[in-house]
N, C-alpha and C positions, 0 to 999 in steps of 0.2 A: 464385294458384298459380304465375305465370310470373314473376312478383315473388320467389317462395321459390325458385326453380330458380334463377334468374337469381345470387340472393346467396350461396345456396349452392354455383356455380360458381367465383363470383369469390374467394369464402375458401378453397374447393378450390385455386385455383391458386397462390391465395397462400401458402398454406400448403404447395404443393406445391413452388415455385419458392426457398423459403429457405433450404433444404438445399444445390439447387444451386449458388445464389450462394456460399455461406458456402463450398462445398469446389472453384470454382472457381480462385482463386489458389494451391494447390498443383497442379489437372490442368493447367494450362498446361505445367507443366514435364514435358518425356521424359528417363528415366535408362534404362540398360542393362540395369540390372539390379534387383533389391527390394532389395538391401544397400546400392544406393546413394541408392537413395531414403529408406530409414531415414536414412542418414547425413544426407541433406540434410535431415529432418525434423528429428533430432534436434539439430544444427548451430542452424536458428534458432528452435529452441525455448530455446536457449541464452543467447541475442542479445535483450536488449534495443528496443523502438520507439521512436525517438529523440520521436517527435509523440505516442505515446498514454504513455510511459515506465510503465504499470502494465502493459504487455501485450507479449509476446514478440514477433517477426519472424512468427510462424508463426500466431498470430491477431490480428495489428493488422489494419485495412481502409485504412490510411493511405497516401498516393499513395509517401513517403517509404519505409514499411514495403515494396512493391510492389519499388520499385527495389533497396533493399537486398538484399532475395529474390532478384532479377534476379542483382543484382552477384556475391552469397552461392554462388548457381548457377554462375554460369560458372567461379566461381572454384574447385568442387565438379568439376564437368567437365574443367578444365585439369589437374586430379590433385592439387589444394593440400592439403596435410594443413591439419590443424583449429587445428593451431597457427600457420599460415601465416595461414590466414583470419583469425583470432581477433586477431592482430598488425595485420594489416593495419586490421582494424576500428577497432581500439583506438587505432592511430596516427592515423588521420584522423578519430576522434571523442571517444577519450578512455575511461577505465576507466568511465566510465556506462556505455558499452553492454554491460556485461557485467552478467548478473543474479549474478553471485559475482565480484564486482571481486578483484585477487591483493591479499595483506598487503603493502602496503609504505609506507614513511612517508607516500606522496600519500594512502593510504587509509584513515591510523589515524582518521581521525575517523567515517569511514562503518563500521567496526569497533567503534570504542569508544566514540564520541561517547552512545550512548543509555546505555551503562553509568556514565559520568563522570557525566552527569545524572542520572542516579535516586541514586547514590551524594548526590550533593551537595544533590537535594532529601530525603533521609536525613536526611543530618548536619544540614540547615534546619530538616527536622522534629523530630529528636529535640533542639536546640537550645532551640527553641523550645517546647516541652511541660518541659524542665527549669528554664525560666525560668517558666513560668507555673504550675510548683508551688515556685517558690522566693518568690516573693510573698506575703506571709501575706492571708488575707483580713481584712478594716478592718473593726473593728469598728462599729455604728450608733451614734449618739449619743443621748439619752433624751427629746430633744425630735425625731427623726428617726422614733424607736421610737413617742411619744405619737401621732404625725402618721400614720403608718401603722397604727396600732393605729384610730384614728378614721376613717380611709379602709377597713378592713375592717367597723369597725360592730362594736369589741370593746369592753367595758370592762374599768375595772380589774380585775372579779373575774375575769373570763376570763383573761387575759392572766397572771396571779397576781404581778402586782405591787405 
């Protein structure tokens, strides 16, 4: 019985303790006000994690992701609009950190690159299906025909030749 208490406290707490953690790296930060803490939510939900790169600012647990927050924030405090942040970011790391990089010739391949590929494995595929109905099929030959007929176990009068 103190074996069952015992494990069921310990999964109690664990289970209790992962909520905390998980919504601790936002309660660090103080804002003035709830518009400005949306903003700053919304900001690096925006953003890119340069160490997990499938996962925003706003849920990485990366030591990298942490700072940027940091950086994200103060810069949010200072009074930067979003397009001051978003510049700055992007100058010291480059259109990755933006999960909607802008159109411009550095980014046509992360625009069209997957359209150019399926296009062109297209035109490989339907290439290829007009060439392999342009081949006539060969006909057997009658000692090919006899050899296969004796590998089924057919005779002549089966076969009707």
């Amino acid at each position: 019985m103190n074996r069952l208490f015992t494990a069921l406290l310990v999964v109690s707490l664990l289970l209790g303790a992962t909520p905390a953690s998980a919504s601790a790296t936002l309660e660090a930060f103080k804002f003035a006000t709830e518009a400005e803490e949306v903003h700053f939510k919304d900001l690096i939900a925006e953003i890119r994690c340069l160490v997990c790169q499938n996962q925003s600012l706003a849920d990485s647990d990366a030591e990298l992701a942490h700072d940027l927050r940091v950086e994200v924030y103060e810069m949010v405090q200072e009074g930067r609009s979003d397009a001051e942040i978003i510049d700055f970011l992007v100058k010291r790391y480059g259109d990755f950190v933006l999960y909607k990089p802008p159109l411009k010739p550095q980014t046509w391949f992360i625009w069209f690159g997957p359209f150019v590929l399926l296009a062109i494995a297209g035109f490989l595929l339907v290439r290829a299906l007009r060439r392999q109905r342009q081949v006539p099929a060969s006909e057997i030959s009658d000692a090919e025909r006899q050899r296969l007929d004796a590998l089924l176990g057919k005779t002549d009068e089966d076969s009707g030749t």
